[in-house]
C-alpha positions as CSV (number, residue, x, y, z in Angstrom):
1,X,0.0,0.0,0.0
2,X,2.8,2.6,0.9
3,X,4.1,2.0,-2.6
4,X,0.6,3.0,-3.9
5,X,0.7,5.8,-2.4
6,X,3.9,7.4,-3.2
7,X,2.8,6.4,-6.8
8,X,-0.1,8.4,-6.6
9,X,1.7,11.4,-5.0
10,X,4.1,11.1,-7.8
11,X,1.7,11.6,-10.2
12,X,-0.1,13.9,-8.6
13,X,3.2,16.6,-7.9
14,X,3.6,16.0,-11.3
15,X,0.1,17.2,-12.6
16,X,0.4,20.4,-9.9
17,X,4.1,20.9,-10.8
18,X,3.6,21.1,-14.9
19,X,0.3,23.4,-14.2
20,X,2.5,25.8,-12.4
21,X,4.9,25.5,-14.9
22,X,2.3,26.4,-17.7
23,X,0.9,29.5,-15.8
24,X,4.4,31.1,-15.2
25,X,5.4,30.4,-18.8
26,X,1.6,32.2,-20.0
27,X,3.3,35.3,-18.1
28,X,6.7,34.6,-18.9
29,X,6.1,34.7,-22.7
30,X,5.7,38.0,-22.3
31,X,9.3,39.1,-21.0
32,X,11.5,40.8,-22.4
33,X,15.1,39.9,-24.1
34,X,17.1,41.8,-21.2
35,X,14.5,40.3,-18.6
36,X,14.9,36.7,-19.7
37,X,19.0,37.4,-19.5
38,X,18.5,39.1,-16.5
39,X,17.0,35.8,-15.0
40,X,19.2,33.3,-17.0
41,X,22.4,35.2,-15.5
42,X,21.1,35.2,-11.8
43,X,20.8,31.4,-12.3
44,X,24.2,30.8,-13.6
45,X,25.8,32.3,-11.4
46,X,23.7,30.8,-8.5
47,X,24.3,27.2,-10.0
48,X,28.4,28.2,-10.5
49,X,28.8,29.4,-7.2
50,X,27.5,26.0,-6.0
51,X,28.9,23.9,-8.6
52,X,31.5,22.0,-6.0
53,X,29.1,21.7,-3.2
54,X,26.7,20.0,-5.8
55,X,28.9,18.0,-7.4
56,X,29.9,16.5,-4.0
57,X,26.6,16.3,-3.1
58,X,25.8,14.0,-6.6
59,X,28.9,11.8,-5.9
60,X,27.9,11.1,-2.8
61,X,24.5,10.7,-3.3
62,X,24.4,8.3,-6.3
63,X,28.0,6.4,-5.7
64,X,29.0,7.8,-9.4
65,X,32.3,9.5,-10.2
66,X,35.0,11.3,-8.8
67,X,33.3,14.8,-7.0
68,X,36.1,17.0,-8.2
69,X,35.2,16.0,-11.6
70,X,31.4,16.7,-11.0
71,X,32.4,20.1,-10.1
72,X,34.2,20.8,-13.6
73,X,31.2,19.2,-14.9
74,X,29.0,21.9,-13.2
75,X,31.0,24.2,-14.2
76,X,30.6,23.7,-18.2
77,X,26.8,23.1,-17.6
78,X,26.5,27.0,-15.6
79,X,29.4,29.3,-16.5
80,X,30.9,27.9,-19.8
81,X,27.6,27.3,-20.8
82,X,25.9,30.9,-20.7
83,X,28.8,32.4,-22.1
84,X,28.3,30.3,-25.3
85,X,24.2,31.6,-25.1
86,X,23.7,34.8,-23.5
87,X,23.8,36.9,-26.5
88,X,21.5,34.4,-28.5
89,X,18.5,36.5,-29.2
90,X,15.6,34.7,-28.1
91,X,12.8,37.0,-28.0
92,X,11.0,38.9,-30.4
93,X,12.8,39.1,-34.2
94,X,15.8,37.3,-34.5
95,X,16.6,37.3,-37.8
96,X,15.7,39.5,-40.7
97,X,16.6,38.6,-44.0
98,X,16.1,42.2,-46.4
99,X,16.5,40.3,-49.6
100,X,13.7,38.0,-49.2
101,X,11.9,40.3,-46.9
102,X,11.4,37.7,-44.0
103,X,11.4,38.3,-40.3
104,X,11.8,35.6,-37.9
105,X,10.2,35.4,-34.7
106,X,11.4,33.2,-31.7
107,X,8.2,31.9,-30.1
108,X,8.8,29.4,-26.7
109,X,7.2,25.9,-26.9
110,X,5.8,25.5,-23.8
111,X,6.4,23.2,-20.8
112,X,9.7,21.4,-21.1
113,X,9.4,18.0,-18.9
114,X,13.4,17.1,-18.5
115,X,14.7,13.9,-17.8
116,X,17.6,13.9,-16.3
117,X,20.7,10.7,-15.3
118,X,22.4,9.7,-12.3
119,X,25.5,10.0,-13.9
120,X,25.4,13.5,-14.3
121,X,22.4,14.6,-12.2
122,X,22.9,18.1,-11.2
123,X,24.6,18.9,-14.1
124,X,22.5,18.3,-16.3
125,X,19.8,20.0,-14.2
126,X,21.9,22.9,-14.8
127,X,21.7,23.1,-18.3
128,X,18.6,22.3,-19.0
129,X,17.3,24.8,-16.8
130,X,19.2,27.4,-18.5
131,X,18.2,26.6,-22.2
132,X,15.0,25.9,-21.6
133,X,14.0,29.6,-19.4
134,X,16.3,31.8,-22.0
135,X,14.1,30.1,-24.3
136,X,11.2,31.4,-22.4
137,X,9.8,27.9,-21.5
138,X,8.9,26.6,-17.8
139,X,10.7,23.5,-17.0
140,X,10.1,20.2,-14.7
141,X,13.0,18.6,-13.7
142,X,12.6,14.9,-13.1
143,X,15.4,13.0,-12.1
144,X,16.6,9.4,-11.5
145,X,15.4,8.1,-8.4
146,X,18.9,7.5,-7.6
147,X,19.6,11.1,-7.7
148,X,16.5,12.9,-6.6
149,X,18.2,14.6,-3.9
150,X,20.9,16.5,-5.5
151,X,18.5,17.1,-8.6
152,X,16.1,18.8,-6.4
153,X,18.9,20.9,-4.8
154,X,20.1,22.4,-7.7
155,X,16.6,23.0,-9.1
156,X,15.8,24.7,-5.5
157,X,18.6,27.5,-6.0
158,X,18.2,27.8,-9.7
159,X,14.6,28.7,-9.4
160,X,15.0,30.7,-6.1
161,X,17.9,32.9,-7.7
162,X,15.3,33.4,-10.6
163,X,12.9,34.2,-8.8
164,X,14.6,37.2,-6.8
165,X,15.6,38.0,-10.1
166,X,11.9,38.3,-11.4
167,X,11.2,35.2,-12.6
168,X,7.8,34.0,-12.6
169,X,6.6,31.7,-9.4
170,X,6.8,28.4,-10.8
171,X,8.8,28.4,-14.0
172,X,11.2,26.1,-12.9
173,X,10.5,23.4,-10.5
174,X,11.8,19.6,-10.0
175,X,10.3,16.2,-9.1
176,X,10.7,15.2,-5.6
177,X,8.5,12.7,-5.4
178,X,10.3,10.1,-7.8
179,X,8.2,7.3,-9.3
180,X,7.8,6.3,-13.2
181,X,4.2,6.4,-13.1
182,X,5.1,9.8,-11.9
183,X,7.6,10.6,-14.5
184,X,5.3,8.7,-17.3
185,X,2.1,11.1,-15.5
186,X,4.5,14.2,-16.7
187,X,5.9,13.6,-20.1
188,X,2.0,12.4,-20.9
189,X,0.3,15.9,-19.2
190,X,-1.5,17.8,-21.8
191,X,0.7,21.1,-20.5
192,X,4.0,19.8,-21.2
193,X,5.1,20.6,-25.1
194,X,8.5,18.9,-25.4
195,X,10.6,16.3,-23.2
196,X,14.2,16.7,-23.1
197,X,15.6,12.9,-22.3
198,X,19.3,12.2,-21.5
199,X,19.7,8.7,-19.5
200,X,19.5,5.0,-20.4
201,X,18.1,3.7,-23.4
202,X,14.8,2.5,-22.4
203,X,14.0,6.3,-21.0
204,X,14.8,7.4,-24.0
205,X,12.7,5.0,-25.9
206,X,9.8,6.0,-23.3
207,X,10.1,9.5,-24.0
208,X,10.2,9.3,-28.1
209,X,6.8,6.5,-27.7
210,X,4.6,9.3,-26.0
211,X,3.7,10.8,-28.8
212,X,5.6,14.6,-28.5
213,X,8.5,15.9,-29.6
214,X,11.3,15.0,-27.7
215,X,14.9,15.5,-27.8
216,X,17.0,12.1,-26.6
217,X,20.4,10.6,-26.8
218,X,20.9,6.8,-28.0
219,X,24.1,4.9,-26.0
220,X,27.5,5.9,-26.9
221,X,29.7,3.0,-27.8
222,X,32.8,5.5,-28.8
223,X,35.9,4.2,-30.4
224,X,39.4,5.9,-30.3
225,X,41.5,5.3,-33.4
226,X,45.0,6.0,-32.9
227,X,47.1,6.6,-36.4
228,X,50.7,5.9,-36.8
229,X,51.1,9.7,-37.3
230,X,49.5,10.2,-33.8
231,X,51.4,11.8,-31.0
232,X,51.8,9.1,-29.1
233,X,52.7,10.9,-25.7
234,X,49.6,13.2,-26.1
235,X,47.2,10.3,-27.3
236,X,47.7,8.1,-24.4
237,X,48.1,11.3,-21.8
238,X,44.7,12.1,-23.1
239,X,42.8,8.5,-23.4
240,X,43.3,7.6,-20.3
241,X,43.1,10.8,-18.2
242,X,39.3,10.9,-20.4
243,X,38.4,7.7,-19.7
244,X,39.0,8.0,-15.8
245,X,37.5,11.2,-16.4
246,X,34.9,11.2,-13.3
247,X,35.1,7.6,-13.7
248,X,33.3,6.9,-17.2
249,X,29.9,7.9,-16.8
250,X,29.7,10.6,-19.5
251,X,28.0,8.6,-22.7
252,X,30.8,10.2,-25.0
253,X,33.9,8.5,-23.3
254,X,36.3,6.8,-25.2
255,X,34.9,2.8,-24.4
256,X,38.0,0.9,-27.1
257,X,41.1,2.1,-28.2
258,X,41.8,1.2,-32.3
259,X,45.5,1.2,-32.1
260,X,47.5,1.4,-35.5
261,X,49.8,-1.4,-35.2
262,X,53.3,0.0,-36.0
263,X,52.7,2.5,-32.6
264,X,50.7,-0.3,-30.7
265,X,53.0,-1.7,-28.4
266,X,54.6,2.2,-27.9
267,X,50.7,3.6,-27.0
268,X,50.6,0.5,-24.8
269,X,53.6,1.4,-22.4
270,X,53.0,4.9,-22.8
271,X,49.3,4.6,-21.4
272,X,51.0,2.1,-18.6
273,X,52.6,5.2,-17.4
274,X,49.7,7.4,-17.3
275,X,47.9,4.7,-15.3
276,X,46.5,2.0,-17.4
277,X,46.4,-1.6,-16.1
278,X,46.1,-3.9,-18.7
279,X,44.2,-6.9,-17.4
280,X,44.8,-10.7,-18.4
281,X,41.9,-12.9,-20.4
282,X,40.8,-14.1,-16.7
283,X,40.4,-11.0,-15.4
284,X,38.4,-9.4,-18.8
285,X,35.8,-12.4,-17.8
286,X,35.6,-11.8,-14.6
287,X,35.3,-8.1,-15.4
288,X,32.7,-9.2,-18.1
289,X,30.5,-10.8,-15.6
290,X,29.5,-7.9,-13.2
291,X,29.8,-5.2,-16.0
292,X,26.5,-5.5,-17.6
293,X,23.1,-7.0,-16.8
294,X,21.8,-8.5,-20.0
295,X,23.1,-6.2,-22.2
296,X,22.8,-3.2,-20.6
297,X,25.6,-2.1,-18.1
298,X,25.0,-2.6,-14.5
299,X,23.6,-0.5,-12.2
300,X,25.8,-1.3,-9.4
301,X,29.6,-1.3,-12.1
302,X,28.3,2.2,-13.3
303,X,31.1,5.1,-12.2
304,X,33.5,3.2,-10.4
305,X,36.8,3.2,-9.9
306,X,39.5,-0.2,-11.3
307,X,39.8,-0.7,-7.5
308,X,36.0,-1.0,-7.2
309,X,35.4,-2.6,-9.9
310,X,38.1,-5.0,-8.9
311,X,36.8,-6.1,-5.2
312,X,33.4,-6.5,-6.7
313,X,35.1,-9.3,-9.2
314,X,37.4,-10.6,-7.1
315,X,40.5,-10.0,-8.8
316,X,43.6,-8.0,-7.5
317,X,44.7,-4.4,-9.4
318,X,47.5,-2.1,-8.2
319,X,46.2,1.0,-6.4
320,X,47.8,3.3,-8.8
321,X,45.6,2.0,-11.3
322,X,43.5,5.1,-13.3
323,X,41.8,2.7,-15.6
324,X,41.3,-0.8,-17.1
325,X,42.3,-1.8,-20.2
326,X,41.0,-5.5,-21.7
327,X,42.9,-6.4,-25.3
328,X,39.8,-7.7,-27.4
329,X,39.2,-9.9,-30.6
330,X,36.0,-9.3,-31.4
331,X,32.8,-7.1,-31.5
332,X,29.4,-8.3,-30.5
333,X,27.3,-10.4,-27.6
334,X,30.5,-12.7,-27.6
335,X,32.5,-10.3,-26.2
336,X,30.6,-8.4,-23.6
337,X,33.2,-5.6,-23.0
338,X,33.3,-4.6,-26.6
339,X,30.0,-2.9,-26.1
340,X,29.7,0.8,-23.8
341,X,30.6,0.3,-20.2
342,X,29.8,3.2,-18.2
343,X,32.7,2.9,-16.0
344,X,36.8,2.9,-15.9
345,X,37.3,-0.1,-18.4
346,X,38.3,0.3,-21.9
347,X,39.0,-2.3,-24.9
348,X,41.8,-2.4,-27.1
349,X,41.5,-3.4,-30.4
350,X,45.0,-3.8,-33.1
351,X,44.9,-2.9,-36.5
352,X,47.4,-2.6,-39.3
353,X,46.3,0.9,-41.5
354,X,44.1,3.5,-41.5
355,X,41.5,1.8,-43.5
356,X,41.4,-1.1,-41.3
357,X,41.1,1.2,-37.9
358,X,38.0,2.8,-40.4
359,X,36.5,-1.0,-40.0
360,X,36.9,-1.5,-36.9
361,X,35.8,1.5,-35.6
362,X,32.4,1.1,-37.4
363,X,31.5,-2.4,-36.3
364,X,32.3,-0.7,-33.0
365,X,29.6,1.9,-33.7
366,X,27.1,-0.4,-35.0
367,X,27.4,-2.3,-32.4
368,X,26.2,-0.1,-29.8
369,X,27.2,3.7,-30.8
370,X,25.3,4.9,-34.2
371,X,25.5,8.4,-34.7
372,X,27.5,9.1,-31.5
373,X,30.6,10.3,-31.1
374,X,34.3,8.9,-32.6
375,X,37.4,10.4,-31.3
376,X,40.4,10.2,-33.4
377,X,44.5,10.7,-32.4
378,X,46.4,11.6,-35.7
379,X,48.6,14.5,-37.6
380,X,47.5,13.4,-40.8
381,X,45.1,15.3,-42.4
382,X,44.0,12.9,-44.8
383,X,43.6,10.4,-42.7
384,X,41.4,12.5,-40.2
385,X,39.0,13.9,-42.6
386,X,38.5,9.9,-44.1
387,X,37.1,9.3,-40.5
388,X,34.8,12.4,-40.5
389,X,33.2,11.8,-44.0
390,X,32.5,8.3,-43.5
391,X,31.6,7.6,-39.5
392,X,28.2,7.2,-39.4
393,X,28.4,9.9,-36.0
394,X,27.7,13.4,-35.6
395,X,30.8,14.1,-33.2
396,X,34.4,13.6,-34.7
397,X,36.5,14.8,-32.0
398,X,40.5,15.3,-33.2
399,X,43.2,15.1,-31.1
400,X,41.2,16.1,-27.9
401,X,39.6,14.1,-24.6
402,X,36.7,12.0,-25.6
403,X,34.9,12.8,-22.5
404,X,35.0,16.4,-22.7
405,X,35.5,16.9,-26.7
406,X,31.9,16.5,-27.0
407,X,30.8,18.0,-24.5
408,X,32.1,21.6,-25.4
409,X,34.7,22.1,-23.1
410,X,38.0,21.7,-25.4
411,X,36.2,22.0,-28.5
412,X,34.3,24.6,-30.5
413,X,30.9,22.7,-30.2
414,X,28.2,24.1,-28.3
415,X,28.2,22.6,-23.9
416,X,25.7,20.4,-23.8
417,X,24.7,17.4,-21.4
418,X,22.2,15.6,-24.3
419,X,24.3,15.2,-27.3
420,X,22.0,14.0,-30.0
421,X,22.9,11.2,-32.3
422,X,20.7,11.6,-35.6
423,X,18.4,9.7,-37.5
424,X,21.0,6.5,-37.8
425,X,21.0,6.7,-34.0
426,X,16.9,7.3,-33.2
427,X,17.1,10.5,-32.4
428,X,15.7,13.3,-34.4
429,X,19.2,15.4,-34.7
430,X,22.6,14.7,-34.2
431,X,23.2,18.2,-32.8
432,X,24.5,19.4,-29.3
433,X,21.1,20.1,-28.0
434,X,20.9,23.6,-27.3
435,X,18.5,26.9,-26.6
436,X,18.3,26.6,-30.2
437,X,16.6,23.8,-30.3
438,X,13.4,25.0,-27.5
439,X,12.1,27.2,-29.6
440,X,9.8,27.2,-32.9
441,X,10.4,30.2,-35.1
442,X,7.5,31.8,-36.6
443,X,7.9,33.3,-40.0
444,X,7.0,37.1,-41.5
445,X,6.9,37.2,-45.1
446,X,6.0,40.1,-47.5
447,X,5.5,39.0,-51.5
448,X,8.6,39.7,-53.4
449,X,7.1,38.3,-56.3
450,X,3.8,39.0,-57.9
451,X,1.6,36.2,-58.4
452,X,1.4,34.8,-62.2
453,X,-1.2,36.0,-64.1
454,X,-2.8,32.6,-64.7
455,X,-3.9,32.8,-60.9
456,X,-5.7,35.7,-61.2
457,X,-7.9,34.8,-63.6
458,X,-11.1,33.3,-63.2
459,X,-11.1,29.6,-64.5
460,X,-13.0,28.7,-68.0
461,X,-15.2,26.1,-67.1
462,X,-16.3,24.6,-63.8
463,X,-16.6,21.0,-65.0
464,X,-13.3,19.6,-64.6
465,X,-14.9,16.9,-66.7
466,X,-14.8,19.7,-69.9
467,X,-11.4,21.1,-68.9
468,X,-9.8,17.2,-68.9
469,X,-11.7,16.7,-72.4
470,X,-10.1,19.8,-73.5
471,X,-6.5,18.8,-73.0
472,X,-6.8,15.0,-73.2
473,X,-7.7,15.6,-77.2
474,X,-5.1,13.0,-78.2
475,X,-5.9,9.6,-76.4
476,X,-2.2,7.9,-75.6
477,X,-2.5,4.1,-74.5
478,X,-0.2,3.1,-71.6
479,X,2.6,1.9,-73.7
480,X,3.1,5.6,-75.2
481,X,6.7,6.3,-76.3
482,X,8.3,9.3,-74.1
483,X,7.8,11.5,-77.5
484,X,4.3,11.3,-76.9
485,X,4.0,12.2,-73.2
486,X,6.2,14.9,-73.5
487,X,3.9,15.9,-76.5
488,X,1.3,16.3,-74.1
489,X,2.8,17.8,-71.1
490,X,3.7,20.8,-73.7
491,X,-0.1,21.0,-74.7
492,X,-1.3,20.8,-70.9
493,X,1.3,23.4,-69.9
494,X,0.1,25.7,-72.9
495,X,-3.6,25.1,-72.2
496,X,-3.1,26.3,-68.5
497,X,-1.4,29.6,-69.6
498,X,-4.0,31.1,-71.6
């Protein structure tokens, strides 16, 4: 019964939450461009000034990750993040094009319901908040049962910092009361326009299957090729320092290296020295066992560190031990570790050329990564633009961290926590979701060209049964050489201009 209930008060904060939501944003809508960045930058800075508190708070909370990396995180999803968007005009005309004489006009969407992980929980609150209200939407945090407390906090200051600033009561609010009827009540409520979904793959399926738009992110299965013309020192500094990068749980770390076998053994000793333990066969099956359940990855391996990972499985690692690396033969069910693992092991993979690291890379990818992310480690030009105009992903990350690549923190793309992966990967773009994408754009067009004459004129005949007689005179049976039909088509066309 006590289950029951908290399902039915689940559902029921969501219902009052969203209808909150929907009455702020009616007001809201009406706010100016310096008001909405007035609001957007009280939150930023509220969520920056707690980003290391929250981030300790997450780590804690959900068991995920290293908390100093959480804070970085934080940082990217408040700071970096409105930097990149606080002069994105939002309100009113954006865009005015004098050739063509069109006007655009930002309009908000609504209600954004936003799913958020508990691998990067108060993070992704973060930035979700922030695109979604300088779009001029409310928003509805709900987050992972296993991190509804830290969610909730950084929702809390967001909103309150908002609020003083002249937000609207209301605008932005999070779950407490975390059930999936609950969640399910919310992305189904009649007030909520869009659903922003970042988290496992069944969530993201749920959120696509109700029937609005919604923004989600398939797994992220993402190889790292590393050419002969690499620098070796850099690559391996970089792989492994990404993929113990708050201990693997962001969906765009590097999950097999592709090494180029004239610099494989080198890249081996080199990542050795950075802190990579390469495992024996015995140990990659042990390993195997408690990383996934099925063939999704556990629950209870997600975030953790090789020493961790290495009690759980019984074997024995050294302490000094940043990451695990498991030398691989194939790709598929067969060999479990060849698929995304959420946590501080990587595959390693051998190949001998470019074209063959190309191969490899994509049964990766189609096993478990389409439309992702790729990162590739090389000086050669050619051999870098080969990846990006044949991976089927919408991230190509050169020479940089995996991790934090695609993210937007060493690269030009925009920060994001929801990296779309395109129609080859389910979703509906393969963009960085962004304030762009929480708005609809309404369109003002003045006639640049007069209308044909033919449209102004009344028609001859109301009988479309006279009018088809009229330029049907010459009866063509189906077998009609092309002669014939284009013979026609001329006729037709010259009927319709008198």
């Amino acid at each position: 019964m006590p289950e029951l209930d908290n399902d039915l008060l689940s559902i029921q904060e969501a219902r009052t939450l969203a209808t909150a939501a929907r009455e702020a944003q009616k007001q809201f809508i009406h706010a100016s461009q310096a008001e909405v960045d007035r609001i957007c930058q009280a939150m930023a800075e509220a969520a920056y000034a707690a980003s290391e508190r929250l981030g300790r708070m997450a780590a804690e909370e959900t068991g995920y990750g290293v908390p100093e990396h959480k804070t970085l995180k934080n940082v990217l999803s408040s700071k970096l993040l409105w930097d990149e968007i606080k002069d994105i005009p939002t309100v009113g005309v954006i865009r005015h094009d004098i050739k063509k004489k069109i006007y655009d006009i930002a309009w908000p969407m609504g209600v954004v319901a936003a799913l958020t992980p508990s691998t990067n929980p108060t993070s992704t609150t973060m930035y979700k908040t922030l695109i979604s209200v300088k779009a001029r939407n409310g928003i509805v945090v709900a987050p992972h049962p296993y991190a509804a407390k830290c969610s909730a906090e950084t929702s809390r200051l967001m909103a309150e910092a908002g609020e003083r600033a002249g937000m609207p009561k209301g605008l932005v609010s999070c779950m407490t009361k975390v059930t999936l009827p609950g969640t399910q009540e919310l992305m189904k409520h009649k007030y909520v326009a869009v659903i922003l979904a970042t988290g496992g793959s069944d969530m993201v399926r749920a959120a696509h299957s109700v029937g609005k738009p919604a923004y989600g992110v398939g797994p992220g299965n993402v190889p790292v090729y590393v050419d002969r013309s690499a620098d070796l020192a850099r690559a391996a500094k970089y792989i492994v320092a990404s993929k113990a990068f708050d201990h693997s749980v962001i969906c765009a770390t590097e999950q097999a290296v592709v090494a180029d076998k004239p610099i494989a053994a080198q890249l081996e000793e080199l990542m050795k020295a950075e802190g990579a333990y390469f495992v024996n066969d015995e140990q990659a099956r042990a390993l195997a066992e408690i990383l996934f359940v099925g063939h999704l990855p556990n629950p209870k391996s997600v975030g953790k560190s090789p020493q961790q990972l290495a009690q759980m499985c019984g074997i024995s690692v050294p302490a000094t031990a940043r990451i695990l690396v498991a030398k691989l033969k194939g790709v598929g069910a067969s060999e479990p570790l060849s698929g995304e693992k959420l946590t501080t092991v990587l595959g390693w993979y051998e190949v001998d050329g470019w074209e063959s690291g190309c191969e490899r890379s994509l049964e990766l990818i189609n096993y478990g990564g389409r439309g992702h992310s790729l990162v590739i480690h090389a000086q050669d030009e050619k051999v870098v633009m080969q990846f990006g105009l044949e991976k089927p992903v919408f991230r190509i990350l050169v020479n940089t961290f995996g991790t934090l690549g695609a993210t937007g923190y060493t690269t030009g793309v925009m920060p994001s926590m929801t990296l779309g992966s395109g129609g080859v990967g389910g979703a509906i773009t393969g963009d960085n979701i962004t304030v762009h994408h929480l708005y609809n754009i309404k369109r003002l067009a003045y006639e640049i060209t007069p209308p044909p004459e033919a449209a102004m004129q009344p028609g001859s005949t109301d009988d479309p049964a006279q009018l088809t007689g009229k330029i049907s005179a010459a009866p063509v049976s189906v077998g009609a050489a092309d002669v014939q039909i284009e013979e026609i088509v001329r006729r037709v066309l010259a009927e319709l201009k008198k």
